[in-house]
C-alpha positions in Angstrom: 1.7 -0.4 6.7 -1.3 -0.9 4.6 -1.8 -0.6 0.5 -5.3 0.7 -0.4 -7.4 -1.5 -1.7 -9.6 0.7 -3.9 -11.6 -2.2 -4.7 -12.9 -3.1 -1.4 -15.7 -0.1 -0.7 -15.2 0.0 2.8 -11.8 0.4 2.7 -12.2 3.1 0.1 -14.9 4.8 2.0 -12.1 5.0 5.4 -9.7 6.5 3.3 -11.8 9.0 2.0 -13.0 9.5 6.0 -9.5 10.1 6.3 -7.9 11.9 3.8 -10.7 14.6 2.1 -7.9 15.6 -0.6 -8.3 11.7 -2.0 -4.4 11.6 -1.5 -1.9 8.7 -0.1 0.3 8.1 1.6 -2.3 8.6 4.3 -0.1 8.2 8.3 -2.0 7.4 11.4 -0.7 7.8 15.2 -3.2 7.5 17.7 -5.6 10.2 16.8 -3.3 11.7 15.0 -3.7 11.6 10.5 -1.5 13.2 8.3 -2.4 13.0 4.5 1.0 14.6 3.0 4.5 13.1 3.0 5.9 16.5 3.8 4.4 17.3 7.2 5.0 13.1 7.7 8.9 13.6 7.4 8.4 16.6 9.4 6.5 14.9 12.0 9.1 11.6 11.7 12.0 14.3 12.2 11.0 15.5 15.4 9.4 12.7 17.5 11.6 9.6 16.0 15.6 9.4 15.9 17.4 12.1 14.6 16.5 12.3 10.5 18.2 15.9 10.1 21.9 16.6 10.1 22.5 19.1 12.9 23.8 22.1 11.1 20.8 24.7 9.3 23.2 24.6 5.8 22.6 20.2 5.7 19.1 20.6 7.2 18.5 22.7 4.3 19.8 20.3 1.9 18.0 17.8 3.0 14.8 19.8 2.5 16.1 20.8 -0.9 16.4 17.0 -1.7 12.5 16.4 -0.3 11.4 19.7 -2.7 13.8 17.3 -5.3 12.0 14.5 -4.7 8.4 16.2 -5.2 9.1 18.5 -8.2 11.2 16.5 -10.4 11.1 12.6 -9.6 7.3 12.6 -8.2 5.7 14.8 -10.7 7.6 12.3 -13.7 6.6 8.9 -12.2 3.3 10.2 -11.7 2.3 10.0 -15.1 3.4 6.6 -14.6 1.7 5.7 -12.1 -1.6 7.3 -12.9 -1.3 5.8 -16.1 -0.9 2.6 -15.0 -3.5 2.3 -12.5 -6.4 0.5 -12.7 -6.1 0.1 -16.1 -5.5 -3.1 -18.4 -1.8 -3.1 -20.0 -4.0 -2.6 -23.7 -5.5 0.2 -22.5 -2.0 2.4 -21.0 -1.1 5.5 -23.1 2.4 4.3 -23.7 3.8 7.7 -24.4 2.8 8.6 -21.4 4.7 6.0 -19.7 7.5 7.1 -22.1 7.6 10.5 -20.8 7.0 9.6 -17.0 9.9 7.5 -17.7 12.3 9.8 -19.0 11.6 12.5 -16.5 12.0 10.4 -13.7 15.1 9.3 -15.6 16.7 12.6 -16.5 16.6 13.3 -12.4 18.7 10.8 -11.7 22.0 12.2 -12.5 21.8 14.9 -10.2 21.7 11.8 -7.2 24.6 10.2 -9.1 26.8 13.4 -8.8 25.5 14.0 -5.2 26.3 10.0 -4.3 29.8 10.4 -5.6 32.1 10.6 -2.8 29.5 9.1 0.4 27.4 6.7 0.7 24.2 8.4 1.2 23.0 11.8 0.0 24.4 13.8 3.5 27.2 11.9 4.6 27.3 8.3 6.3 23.9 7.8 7.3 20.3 8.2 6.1 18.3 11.2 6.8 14.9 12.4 6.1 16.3 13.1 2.4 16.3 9.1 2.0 13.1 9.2 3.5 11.2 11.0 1.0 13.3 9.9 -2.1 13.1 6.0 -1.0 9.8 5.5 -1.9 9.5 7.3 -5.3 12.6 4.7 -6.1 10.1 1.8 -4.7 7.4 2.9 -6.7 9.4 3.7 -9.9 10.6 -0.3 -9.9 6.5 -1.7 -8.4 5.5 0.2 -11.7 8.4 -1.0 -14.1 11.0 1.7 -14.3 14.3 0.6 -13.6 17.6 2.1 -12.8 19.8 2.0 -15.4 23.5 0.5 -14.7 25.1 3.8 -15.7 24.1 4.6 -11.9 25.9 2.7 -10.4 26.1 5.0 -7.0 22.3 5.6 -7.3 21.7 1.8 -7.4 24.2 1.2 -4.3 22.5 3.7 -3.1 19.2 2.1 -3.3 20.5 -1.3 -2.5 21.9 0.1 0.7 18.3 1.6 1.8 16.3 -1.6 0.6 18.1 -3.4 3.3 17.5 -1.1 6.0 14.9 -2.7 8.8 13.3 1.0 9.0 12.5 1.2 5.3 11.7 -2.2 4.4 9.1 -2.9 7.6 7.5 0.4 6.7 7.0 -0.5 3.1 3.7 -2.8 2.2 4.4 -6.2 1.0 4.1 -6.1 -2.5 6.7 -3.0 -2.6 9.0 -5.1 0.3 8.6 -8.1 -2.5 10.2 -6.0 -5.0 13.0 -4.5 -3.1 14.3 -8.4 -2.2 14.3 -8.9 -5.7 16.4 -5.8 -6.7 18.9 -6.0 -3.5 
């Protein structure tokens, strides 16, 4: 697991080699590159350990929670994100940030509902649906946006992940230092 380094034009100019829609997360298997989380999970789900619960109704939520992920949490801490990036603090558009912030906020309480009597969003282990929703949760706290403590499952939650060997060797360094610090 690599960060990009967009300063560095080589490395810039093998990502763009790589992935023609300019997009990350950016996964590499042999010849094999995928440029979209989506088909990644998919991909992860079918060659690795079993990510999916095996009846169609749980698969399906667990796809519902990657759509989730994407449409309500991702498109919120984008504006983050974006506006954060590569930019000097005196420079961010801090209603931006306040407005990435809320929306990635006002998503949580679904999670804390769904959290409420198990440990992880489809029962007792993790499944692709921690997969996709892991690192929008990583990325929130790298770019300053914190849980609040009234959610208390959805922090658990997160806790539980950040110490999982899977998620924390497949996360780079400077995400992995922030997820010691919050577990």
């Amino acid at each position: 697991m690599y960060s990009l380094n967009r300063s560095d034009p080589d490395v810039l100019a093998e990502w763009q080699r790589l992935s023609p829609s300019q997009t990350v997360p950016v996964m590499m298997e042999g010849d094999l590159v995928l440029t979209d989380s989506g088909p990644m999970l998919e991909y992860l789900a079918e060659t690795g350990p079993a990510l999916l619960p095996e009846s169609p109704r749980r698969r399906a939520e667990a796809r519902s929670w990657i759509v989730y992920g994407d449409r309500v949490l991702g498109r919120s801490l984008r504006e983050v994100v974006f506006e954060k990036r590569d930019k000097p603090e005196s420079e961010w558009d801090q209603d931006r940030i306040r407005k990435g912030t809320r929306g990635f906020l006002g998503g949580l309480p679904a999670l804390e509902m769904a959290l409420r009597d198990q440990n992880f969003l489809l029962g007792n282990r993790p499944t692709l649906a921690e997969c996709a929703l892991f690192p929008r949760f990583a990325l929130a706290l790298l770019n300053g946006v914190d849980m609040p403590p009234d959610f208390p499952r959805t922090r658990q939650w997160f806790c539980r992940l950040a110490t999982y060997p899977a998620f924390l060797s497949s996360s780079p360094e400077r995400v992995r230092n922030v997820l010691v610090d919050f577990a």
